[in-house]
C-alpha positions as CSV (number, residue, x, y, z in Angstrom):
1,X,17.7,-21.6,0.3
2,X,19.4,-18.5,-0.1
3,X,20.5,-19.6,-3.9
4,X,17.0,-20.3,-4.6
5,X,15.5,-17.4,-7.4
6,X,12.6,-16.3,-5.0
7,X,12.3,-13.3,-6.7
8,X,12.2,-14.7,-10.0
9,X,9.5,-17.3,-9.1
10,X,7.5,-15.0,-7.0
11,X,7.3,-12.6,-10.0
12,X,6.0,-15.2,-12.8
13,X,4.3,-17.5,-10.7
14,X,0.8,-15.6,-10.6
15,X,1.3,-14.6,-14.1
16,X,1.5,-18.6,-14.9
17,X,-1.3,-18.8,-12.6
18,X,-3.8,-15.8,-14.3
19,X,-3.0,-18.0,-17.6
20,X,-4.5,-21.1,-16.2
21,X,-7.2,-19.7,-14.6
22,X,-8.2,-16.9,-17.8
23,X,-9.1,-20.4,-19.9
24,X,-10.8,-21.9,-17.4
25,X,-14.3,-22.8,-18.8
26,X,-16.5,-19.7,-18.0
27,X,-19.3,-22.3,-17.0
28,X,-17.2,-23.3,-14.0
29,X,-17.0,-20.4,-12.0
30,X,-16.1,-21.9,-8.7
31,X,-13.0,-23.7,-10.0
32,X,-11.3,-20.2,-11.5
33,X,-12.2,-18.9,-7.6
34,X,-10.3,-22.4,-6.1
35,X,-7.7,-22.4,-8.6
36,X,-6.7,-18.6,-8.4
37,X,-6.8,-19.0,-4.7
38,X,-4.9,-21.8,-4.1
39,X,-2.4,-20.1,-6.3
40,X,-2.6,-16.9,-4.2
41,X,-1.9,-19.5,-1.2
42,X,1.4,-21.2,-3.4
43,X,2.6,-17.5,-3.2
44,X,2.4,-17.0,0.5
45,X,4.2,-20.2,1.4
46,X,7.1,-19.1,-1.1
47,X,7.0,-15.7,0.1
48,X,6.7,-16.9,4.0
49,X,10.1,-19.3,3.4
50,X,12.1,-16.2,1.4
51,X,11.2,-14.4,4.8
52,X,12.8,-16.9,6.9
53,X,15.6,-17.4,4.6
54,X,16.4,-13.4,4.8
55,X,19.1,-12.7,7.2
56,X,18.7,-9.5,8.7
57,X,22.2,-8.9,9.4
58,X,23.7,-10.0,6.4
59,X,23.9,-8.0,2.8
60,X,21.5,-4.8,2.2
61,X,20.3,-6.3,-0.9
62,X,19.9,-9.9,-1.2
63,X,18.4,-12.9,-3.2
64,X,19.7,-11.0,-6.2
65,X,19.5,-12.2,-9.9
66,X,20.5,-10.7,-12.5
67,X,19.4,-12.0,-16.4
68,X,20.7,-9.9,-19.4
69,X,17.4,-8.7,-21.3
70,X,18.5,-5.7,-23.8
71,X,22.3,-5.4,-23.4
72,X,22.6,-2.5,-26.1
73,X,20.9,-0.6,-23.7
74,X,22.2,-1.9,-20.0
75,X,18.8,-3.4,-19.5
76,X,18.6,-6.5,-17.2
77,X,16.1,-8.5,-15.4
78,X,17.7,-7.9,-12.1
79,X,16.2,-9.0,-8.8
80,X,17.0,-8.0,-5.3
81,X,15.3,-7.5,-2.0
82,X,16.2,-5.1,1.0
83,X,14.2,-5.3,4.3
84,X,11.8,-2.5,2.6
85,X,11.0,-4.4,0.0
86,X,10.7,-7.7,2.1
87,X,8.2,-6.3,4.5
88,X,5.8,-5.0,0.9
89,X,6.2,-8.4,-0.7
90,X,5.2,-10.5,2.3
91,X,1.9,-7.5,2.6
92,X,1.1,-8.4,-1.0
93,X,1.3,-12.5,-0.3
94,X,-1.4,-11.7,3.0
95,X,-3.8,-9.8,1.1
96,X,-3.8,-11.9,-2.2
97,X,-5.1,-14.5,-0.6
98,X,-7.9,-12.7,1.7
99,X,-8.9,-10.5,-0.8
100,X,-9.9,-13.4,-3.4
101,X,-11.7,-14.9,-0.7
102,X,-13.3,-11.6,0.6
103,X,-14.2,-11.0,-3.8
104,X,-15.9,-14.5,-4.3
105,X,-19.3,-13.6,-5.6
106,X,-18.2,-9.6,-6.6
107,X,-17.8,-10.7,-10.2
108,X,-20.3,-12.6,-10.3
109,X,-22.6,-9.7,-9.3
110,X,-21.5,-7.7,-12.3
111,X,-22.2,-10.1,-14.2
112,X,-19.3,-10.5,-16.0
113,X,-16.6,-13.1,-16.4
114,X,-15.7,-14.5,-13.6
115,X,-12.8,-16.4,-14.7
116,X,-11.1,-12.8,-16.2
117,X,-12.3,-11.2,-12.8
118,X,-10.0,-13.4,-10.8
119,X,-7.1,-13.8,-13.6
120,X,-6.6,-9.9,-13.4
121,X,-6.4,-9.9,-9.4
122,X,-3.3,-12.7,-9.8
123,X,-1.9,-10.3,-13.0
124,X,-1.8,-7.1,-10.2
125,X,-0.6,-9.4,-8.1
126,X,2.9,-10.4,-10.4
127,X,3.0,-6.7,-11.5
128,X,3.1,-5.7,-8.0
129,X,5.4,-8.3,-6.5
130,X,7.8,-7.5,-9.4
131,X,8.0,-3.5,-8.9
132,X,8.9,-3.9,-5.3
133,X,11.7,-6.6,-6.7
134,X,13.2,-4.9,-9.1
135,X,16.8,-3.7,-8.9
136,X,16.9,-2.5,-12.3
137,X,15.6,0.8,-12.7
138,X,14.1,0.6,-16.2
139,X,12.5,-2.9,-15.4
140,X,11.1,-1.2,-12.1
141,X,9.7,1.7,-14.9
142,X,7.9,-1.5,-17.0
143,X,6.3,-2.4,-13.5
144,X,5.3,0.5,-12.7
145,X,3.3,1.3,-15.8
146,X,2.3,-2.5,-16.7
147,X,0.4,-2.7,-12.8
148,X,-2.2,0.1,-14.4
149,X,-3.8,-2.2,-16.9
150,X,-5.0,-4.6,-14.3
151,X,-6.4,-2.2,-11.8
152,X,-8.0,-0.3,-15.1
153,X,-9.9,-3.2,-15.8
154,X,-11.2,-4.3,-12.4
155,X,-12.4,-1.0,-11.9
156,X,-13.6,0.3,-15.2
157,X,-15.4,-3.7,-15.7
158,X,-16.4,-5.0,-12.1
159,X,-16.3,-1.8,-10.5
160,X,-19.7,0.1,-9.4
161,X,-21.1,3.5,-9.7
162,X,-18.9,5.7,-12.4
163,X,-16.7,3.0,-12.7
164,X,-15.7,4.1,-16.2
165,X,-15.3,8.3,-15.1
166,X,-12.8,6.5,-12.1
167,X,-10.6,4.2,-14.0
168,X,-10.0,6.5,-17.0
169,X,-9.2,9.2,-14.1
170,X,-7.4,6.5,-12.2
171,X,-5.2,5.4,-15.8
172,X,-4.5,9.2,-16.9
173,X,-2.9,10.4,-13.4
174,X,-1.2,7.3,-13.1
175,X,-0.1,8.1,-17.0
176,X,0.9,11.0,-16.9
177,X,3.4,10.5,-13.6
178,X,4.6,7.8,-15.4
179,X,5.8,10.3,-18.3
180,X,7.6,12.4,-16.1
181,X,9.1,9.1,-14.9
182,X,10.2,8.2,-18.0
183,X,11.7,11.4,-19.0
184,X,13.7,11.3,-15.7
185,X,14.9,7.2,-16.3
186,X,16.2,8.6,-19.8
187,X,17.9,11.2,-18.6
188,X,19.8,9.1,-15.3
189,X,20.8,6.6,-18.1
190,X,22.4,9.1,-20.1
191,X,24.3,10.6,-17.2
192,X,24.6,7.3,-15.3
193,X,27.0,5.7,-17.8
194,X,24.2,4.4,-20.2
195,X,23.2,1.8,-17.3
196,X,20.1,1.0,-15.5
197,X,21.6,-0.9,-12.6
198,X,20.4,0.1,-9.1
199,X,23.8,-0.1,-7.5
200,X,26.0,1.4,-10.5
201,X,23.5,4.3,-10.5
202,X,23.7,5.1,-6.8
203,X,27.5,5.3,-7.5
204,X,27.5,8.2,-9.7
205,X,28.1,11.7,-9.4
206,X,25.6,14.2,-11.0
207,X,25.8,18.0,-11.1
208,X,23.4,19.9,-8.4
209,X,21.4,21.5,-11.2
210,X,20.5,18.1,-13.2
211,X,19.9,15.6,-9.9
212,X,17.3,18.3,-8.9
213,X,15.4,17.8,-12.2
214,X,15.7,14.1,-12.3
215,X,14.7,14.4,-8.5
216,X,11.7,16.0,-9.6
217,X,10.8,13.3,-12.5
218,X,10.7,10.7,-10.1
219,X,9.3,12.4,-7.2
220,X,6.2,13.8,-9.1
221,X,5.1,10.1,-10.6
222,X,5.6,8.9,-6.8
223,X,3.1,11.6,-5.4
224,X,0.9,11.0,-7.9
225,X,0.6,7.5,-7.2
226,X,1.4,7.5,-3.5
227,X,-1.4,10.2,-4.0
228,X,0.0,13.0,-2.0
229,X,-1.8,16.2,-1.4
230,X,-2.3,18.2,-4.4
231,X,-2.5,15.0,-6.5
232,X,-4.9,13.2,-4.5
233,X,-8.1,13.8,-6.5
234,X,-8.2,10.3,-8.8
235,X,-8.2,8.3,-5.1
236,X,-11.5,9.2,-3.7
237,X,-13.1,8.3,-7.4
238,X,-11.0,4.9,-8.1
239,X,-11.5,4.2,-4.0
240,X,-14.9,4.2,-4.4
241,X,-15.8,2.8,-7.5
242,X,-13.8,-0.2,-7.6
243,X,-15.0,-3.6,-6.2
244,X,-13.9,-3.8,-2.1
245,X,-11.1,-6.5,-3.2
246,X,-9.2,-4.2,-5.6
247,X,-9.8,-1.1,-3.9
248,X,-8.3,-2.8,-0.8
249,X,-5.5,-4.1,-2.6
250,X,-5.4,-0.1,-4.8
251,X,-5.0,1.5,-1.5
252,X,-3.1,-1.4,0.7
253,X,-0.1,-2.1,-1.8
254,X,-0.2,-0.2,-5.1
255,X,-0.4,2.9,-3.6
256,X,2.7,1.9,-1.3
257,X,4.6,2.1,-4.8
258,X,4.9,5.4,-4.7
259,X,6.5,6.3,-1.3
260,X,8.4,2.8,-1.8
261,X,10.0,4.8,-4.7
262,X,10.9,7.5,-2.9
263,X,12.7,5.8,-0.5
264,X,14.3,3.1,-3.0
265,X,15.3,5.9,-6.1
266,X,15.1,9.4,-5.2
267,X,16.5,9.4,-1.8
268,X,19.5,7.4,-2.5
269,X,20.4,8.5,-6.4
270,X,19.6,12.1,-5.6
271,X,20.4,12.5,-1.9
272,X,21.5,16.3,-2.2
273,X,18.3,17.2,-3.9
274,X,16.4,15.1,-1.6
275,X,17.5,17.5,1.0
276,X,16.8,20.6,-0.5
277,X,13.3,19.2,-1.8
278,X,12.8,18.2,1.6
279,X,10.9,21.2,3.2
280,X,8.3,21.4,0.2
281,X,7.9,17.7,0.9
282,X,6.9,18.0,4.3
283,X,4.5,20.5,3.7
284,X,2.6,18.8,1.3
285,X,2.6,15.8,3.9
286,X,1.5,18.0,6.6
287,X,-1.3,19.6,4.4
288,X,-2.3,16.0,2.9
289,X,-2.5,15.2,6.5
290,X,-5.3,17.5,7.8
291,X,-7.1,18.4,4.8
292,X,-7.9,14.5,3.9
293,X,-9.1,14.3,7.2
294,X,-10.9,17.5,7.3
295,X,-12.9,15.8,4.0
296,X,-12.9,12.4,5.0
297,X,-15.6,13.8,8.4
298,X,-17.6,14.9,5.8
299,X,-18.3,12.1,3.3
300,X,-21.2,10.5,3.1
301,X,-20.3,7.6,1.2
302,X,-18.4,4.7,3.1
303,X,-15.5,3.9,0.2
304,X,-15.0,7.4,-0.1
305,X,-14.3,7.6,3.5
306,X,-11.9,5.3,3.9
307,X,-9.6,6.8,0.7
308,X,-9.6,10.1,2.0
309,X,-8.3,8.6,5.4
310,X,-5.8,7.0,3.3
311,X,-4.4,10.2,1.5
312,X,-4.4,11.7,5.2
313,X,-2.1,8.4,6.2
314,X,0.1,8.8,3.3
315,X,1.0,12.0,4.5
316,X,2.3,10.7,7.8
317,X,4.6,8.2,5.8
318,X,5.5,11.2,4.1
319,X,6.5,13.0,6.7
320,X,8.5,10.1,7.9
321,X,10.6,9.5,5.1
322,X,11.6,12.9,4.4
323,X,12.3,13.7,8.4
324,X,15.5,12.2,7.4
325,X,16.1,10.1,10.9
326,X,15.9,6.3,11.4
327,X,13.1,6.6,14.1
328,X,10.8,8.3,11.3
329,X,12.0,6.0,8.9
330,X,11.6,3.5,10.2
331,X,8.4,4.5,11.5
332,X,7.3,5.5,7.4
333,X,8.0,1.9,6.0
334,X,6.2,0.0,9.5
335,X,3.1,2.6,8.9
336,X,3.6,1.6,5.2
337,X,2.7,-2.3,5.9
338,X,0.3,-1.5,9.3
339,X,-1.8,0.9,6.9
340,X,-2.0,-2.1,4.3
341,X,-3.3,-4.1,6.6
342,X,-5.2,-2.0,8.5
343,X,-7.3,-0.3,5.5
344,X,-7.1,-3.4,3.7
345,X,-9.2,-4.7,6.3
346,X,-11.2,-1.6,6.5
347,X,-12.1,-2.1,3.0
348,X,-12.8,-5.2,2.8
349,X,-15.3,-5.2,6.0
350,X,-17.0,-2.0,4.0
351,X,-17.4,-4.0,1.2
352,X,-19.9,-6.7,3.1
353,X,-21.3,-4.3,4.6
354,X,-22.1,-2.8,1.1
355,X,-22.9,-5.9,-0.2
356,X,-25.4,-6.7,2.0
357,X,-27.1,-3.3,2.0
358,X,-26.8,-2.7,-1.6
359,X,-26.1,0.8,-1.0
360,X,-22.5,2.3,0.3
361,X,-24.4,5.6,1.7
362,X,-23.7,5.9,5.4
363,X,-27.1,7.5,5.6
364,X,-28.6,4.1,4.0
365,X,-27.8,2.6,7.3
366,X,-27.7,3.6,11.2
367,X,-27.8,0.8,14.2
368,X,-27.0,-1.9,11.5
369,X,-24.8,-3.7,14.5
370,X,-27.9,-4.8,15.8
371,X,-29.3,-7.0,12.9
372,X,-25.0,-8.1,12.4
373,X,-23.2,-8.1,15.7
374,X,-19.9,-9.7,14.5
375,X,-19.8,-7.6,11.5
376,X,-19.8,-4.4,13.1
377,X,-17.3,-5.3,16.0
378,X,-15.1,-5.9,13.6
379,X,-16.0,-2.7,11.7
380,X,-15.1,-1.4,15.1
381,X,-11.9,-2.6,15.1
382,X,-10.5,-1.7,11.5
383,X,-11.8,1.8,12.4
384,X,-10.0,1.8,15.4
385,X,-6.5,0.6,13.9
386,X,-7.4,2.6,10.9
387,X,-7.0,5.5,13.7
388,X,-4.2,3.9,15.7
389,X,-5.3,3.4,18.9
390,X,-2.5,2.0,21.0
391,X,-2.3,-1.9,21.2
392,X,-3.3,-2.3,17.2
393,X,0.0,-1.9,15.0
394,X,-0.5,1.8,13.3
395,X,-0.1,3.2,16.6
396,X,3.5,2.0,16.8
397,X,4.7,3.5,13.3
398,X,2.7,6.5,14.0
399,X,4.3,6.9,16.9
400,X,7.4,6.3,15.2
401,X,7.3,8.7,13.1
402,X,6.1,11.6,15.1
403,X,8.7,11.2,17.7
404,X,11.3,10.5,15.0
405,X,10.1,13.9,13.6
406,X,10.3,16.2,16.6
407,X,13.4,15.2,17.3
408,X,14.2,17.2,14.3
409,X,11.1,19.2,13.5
410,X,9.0,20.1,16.1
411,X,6.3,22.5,14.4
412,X,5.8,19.5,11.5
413,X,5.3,17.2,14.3
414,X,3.1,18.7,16.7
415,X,0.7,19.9,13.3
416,X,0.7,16.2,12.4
417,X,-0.9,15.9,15.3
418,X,-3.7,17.2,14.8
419,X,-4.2,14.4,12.6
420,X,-4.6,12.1,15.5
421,X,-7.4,14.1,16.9
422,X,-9.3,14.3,13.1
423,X,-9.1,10.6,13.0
424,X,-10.9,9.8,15.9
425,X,-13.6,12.1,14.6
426,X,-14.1,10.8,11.0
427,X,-13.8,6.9,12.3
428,X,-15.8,7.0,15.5
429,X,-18.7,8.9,13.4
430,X,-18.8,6.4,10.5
431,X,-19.1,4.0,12.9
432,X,-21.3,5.9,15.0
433,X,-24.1,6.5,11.9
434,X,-23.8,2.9,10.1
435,X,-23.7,0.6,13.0
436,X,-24.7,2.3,16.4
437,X,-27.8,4.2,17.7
438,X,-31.5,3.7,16.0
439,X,-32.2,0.8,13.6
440,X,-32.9,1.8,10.0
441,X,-36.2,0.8,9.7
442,X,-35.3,0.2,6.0
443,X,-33.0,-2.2,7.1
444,X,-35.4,-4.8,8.3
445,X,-36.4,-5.1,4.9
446,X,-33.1,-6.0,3.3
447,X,-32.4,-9.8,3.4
448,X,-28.8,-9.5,3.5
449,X,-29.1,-7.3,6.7
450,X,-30.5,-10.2,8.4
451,X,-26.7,-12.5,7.9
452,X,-24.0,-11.7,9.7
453,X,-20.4,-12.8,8.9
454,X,-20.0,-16.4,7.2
455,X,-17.4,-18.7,7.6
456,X,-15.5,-17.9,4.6
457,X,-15.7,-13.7,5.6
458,X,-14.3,-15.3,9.4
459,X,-11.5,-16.7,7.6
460,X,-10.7,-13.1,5.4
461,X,-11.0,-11.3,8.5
462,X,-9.1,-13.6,11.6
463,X,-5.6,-13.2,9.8
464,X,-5.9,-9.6,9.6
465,X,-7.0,-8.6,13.1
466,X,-4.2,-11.2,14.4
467,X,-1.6,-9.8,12.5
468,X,-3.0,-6.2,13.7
469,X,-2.6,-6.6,17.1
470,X,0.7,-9.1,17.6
471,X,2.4,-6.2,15.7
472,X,0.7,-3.9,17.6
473,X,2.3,-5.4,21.4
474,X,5.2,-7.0,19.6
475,X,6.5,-5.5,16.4
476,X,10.5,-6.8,16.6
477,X,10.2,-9.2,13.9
478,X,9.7,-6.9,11.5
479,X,11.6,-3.7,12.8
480,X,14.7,-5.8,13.0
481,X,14.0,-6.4,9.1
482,X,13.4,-2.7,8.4
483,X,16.2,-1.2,10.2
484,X,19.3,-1.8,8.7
485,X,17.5,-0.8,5.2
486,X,16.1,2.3,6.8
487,X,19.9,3.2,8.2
488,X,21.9,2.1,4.8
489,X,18.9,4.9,3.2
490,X,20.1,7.4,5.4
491,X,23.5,6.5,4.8
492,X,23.1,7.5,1.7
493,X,21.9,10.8,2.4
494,X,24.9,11.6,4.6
495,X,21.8,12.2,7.2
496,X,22.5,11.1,10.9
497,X,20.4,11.0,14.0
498,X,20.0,13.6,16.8
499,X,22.1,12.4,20.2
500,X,19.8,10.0,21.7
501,X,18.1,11.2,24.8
502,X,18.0,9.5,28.5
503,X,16.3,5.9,28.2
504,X,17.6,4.3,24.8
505,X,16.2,4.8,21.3
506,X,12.9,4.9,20.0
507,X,13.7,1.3,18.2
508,X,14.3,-0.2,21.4
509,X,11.1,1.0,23.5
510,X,8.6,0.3,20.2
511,X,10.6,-3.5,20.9
């Protein structure tokens, strides 16, 4: 299977799919919902089989293609996965699925097209499965800026209050990151040999004075959209405006692109600038770190909450990456996927909470766990992996990537910290005023109060706490994937790790 264009496949497969289920008949709502998810579920079972067929030991890059698209200008359709891009395309094929089940009747509560509502969820999901494939710099550049006219739509259509303020805010950050992108792809193709190729590009051998500026280019569209802190504002407004599906799937994968493209482009085409960027980048992680969470305790609104907790998580994968040791790297891309699944949950469980309050104020509820028992255990839990308790799988990465970074930075690591400590506080009082103490009287009166979780909303949520805590006790499976890509990364840094201490690596005890 190794010959077999997964990549390829995986790419156009749920464009072919949004096609078919765009002209579906409008009438026929529930077959554009079965059709787009049994799609969704075609996906998984590729992407599943591409993960067995990956060796782990074998090439840095493989299932590579390679399809000449403009040749005047080196421009290829070229394909290839490492084990960081592995690990993000098998996170997309999980929350497709779940998140088209968890969004049946959202689009049918905006009253708008329901067939469109679902088409655009399978269009994100090619555009998003195709920038984490692409090995070909300027075709990565096309992903990058294609992904935004999806997401626009589900927000700025299906999404809820200010929907329209959020997605043009969400679409002119995202824009104008993707302009400094562009200037900086022009400018590595003219120094690079007029090529876009990923592996003819990490080859060459630029001047100190222009890496730093192409450095730059990239780096400032990848904080915008990862968002770190100061270019965090568009999250809390596209977070909470957009329907619970896209949000979860805004904050679970797309934002991943951006500290996937640190890792991927400027860390291994601009290693020396990497390094001297380095302590400016770890401050702005550190910072993003503890005042998201500092905002996140006081928000009132439950979407809101959970993207400022994300901007505080990105900074901790921040941090990792640009502690330059495997331990921290490592730890970065694990947090990457156990923070997709763990807020995508998050969000998701919001949005039925929201959905049967018709309200996403946390002070429009209080003791709701009494009128839905399952549904608030389980808002329980994503709260508690969304703080990584020990035993759910963010605690291992975070781990990871604070001991990775003390080994090397101690004062960055122990203010990270307090991160930890601010978690605890903005999770355990959300759940403290929407689920726990006095009933709402006003809840009584809301029919949706009175129905806890369905079977379908069982079937979103099962996967997703599984998944949380098997990686949580045993997270081998997909460390061993991670780890050679994490090492070849620093490799190309020229960055090595610290002399192990007594006791083995860090690797070996998170095994």
């Amino acid at each position: 299977m190794s010959n077999f264009p997964f990549l390829s496949v995986l790419t156009v497969a749920p464009l072919v799919g949004a096609l078919v289920v765009a002209f579906l008949p409008r009438h026929r709502p529930e077959l554009a919902k079965q059709v787009a998810f049994a799609w969704s579920l075609l996906v998984l079972v590729l992407s599943v089989v591409m993960w067995v067929s990956f060796n782990a030991g074998g090439d840095r890059f493989q299932f590579r293609e390679s399809y000449s698209w403009i040749p005047n200008w080196g421009v290829s359709f070229t394909f290839a996965a490492d084990g960081i891009a592995l690990v993000m395309l098998m996170l997309i094929a999980v929350l497709v699925p779940l998140v088209i089940l968890a969004s049946w009747h959202d689009a049918e509560s905006s009253k708008r097209s329901v067939p469109v509502y679902f088409a655009l969820l399978l269009v994100l999901e090619c555009t998003m499965i195709g920038v984490f494939a692409a090995a070909d710099v300027f075709l990565f550049y096309v992903f990058f800026e294609v992904m935004l006219v999806p997401m626009y739509f589900l927000i700025g259509s299906y999404g809820g209050h200010q929907r329209q303020y959020a997605a043009v805010k969400f679409f002119l950050y995202s824009l104008v990151g993707g302009l400094f992108m562009l200037a900086a792809v022009i400018g590595l193709w003219v120094v690079g040999g007029k090529t876009f190729d990923w592996q003819a590009l990490s080859q060459v051998d630029i001047s100190t004075g222009t890496e730093r500026w192409l450095f730059l280019g990239f780096f400032l569209a990848f904080a915008i959209k990862a968002p770190f802190f100061p270019f965090h504002t568009w999250l809390p407004d596209a977070g909470g405006a957009a329907p619970a599906g896209a949000a979860a799937l805004l904050v679970g994968v797309l934002d991943k692109v951006g500290t996937f493209g640190i890792l991927r482009y400027c860390l291994p085409l601009f290693p020396e600038a990497s390094k001297w960027f380095a302590p400016w980048a770890l401050a702005l992680g550190v910072i993003g770190i503890v005042y998201a969470a500092l905002l996140a305790v006081g928000q009132n609104d439950l979407k809101r909450l959970v993207s400022y907790t994300s901007i505080a998580h990105f900074g901790f994968i921040g941090v990792g990456i640009f502690a330059f040791t495997t331990q921290a790297g490592t730890g970065a891309v694990l947090y990457m996927l156990n923070h997709g699944l763990a807020t995508g949950l998050l969000f998701l469980v919001v949005g039925m909470l929201i959905a049967r309050r018709g309200s996403s104020l946390i002070s429009d509820f209080g003791g709701a766990g009494k009128l839905v028992p399952v549904l608030a255990g389980v808002l329980f839990f994503a709260g508690l992996a969304s703080l990584a308790l020990p035993g759910t799988a963010p605690f291992i990465s975070e781990f990871l990537v604070l001991i990775g970074t003390f080994t090397v930075n101690k004062p960055v690591a122990v203010i990270a910290t307090l991160g930890i400590i601010l978690a605890a506080a903005y999770v355990l009082w959300m759940v403290q005023r929407t689920t726990q103490g006095t009933l709402n009287p006003a809840l009584t009166e809301v029919d949706g109060m009175r129905r806890d979780l369905n079977l379908r909303e069982k079937v979103v949520v099962a996967p997703l706490i599984a998944l949380i805590v098997l990686l949580g006790f045993f997270p081998k499976p997909v460390t061993d994937v991670i780890n050679p890509a994490v090492q070849a990364t620093m490799d190309d840094i020229g960055r090595t790790d610290p002399a192990p201490s007594v006791g083995g690596t860090v690797q070996e005890a998170a095994r």
